[in-house]
C-alpha positions in Angstrom: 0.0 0.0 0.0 1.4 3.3 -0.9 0.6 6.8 1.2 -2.5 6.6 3.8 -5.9 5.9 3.0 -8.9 7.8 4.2 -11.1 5.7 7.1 -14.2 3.8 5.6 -13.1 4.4 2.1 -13.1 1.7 -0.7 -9.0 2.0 -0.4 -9.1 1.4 2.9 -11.9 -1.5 3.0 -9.5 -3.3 0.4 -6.3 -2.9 2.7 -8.7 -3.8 5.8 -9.3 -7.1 4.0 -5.8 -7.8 2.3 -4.4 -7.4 6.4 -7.1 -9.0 8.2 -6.8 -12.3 5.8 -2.6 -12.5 5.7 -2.4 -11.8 9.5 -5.1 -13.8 11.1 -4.8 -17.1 11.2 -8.4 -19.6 11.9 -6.5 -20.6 15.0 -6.3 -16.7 16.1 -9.6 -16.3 15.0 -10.0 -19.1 17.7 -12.4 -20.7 14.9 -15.4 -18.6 15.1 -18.4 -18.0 13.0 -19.8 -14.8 13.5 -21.4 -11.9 11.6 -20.9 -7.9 13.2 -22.2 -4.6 11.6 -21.1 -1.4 13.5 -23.3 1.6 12.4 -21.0 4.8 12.9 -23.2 7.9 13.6 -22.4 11.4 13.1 -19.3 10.5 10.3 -17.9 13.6 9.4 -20.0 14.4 5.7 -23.0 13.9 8.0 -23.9 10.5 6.8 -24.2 7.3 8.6 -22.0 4.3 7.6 -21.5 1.3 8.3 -18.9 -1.7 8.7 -19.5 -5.6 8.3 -17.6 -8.2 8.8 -18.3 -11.7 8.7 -16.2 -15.1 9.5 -16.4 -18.6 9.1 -14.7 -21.5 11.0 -12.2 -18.1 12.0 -11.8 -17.2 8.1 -12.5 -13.5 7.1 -15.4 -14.3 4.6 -16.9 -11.0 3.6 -16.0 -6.9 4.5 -18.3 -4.6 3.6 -18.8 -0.4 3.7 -21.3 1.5 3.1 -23.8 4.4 3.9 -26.7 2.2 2.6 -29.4 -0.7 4.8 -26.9 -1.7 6.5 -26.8 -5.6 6.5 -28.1 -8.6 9.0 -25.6 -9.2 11.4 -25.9 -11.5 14.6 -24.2 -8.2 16.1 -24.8 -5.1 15.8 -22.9 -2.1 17.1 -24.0 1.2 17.5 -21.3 4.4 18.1 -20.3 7.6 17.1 -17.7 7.7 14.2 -14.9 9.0 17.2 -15.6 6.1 19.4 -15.0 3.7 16.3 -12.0 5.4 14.9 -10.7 5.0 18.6 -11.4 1.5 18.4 -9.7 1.2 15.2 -6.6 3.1 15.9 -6.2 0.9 19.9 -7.0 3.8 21.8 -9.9 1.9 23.0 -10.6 -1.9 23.9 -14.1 -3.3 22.8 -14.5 -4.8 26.0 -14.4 -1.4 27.5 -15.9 0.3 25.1 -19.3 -1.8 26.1 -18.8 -1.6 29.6 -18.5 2.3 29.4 -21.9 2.5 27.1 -20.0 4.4 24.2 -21.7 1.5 21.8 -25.1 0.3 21.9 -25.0 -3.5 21.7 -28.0 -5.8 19.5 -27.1 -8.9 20.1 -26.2 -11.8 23.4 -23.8 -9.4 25.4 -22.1 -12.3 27.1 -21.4 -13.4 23.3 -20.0 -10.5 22.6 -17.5 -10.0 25.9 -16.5 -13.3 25.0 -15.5 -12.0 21.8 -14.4 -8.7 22.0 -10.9 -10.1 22.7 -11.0 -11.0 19.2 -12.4 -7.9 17.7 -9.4 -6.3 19.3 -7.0 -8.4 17.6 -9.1 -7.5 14.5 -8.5 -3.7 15.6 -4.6 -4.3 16.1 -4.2 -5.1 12.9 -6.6 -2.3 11.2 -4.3 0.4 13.2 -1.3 -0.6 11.1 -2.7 0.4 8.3 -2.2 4.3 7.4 -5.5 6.3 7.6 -6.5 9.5 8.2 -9.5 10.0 10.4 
């Protein structure tokens, strides 16, 4: 990748997926099969966005953008666009993140503390990449 890439742009969704599927591993992924959309409020155009993932058996199967419906997820998170980007950059832990009540959880909380470790790896490897916020 050459030069940095804007956050939630098509350049960076391609990076996002390039890095999340050379760096982490099924085993890392500890196997899982999971689907998560977060829906980022007040972005800076105005718009609302959001961000899916989805894995199987721990493999990155589909990453998605967009500032359309966003779509089914068996989690979905609710934030401002800061709280995510914090997320994204490791200024913030999921696991904290809920606690605090700076995302609004759909989905089986105890589910998702389980996996938030995981969501941080995910996050450890998306602050690598170059981006500007």
């Amino acid at each position: 990748m050459a030069g940095t890439v804007k956050y939630m742009s098509p350049e960076w969704r391609d990076e996002a997926e390039k890095r999340l599927k050379s760096e982490l591993t099924p085993e890392k992924m500890k196997h899982i099969t999971t689907s998560m959309c977060c829906i980022y409020q007040n972005c800076p155009d105005g718009k609302q966005r959001y961000y899916f993932v989805k894995t199987e058996n721990g493999s990155l199967v589909e990453i998605s953008i967009g500032d359309q419906e966003p779509p089914k997820a068996e989690f979905i998170l609710t934030a401002d666009y800061e709280t995510f980007a914090k997320l994204t950059r490791g200024e913030l832990s999921g696991r904290a993140a809920l606690m605090r009540r700076k995302l609004t959880l759909n989905g089986n909380l105890i589910k998702a503390l389980k996996l938030s470790t995981i969501a941080d790896r995910m996050n450890k490897v998306l602050s690598a990449i170059s981006t500007e916020y």
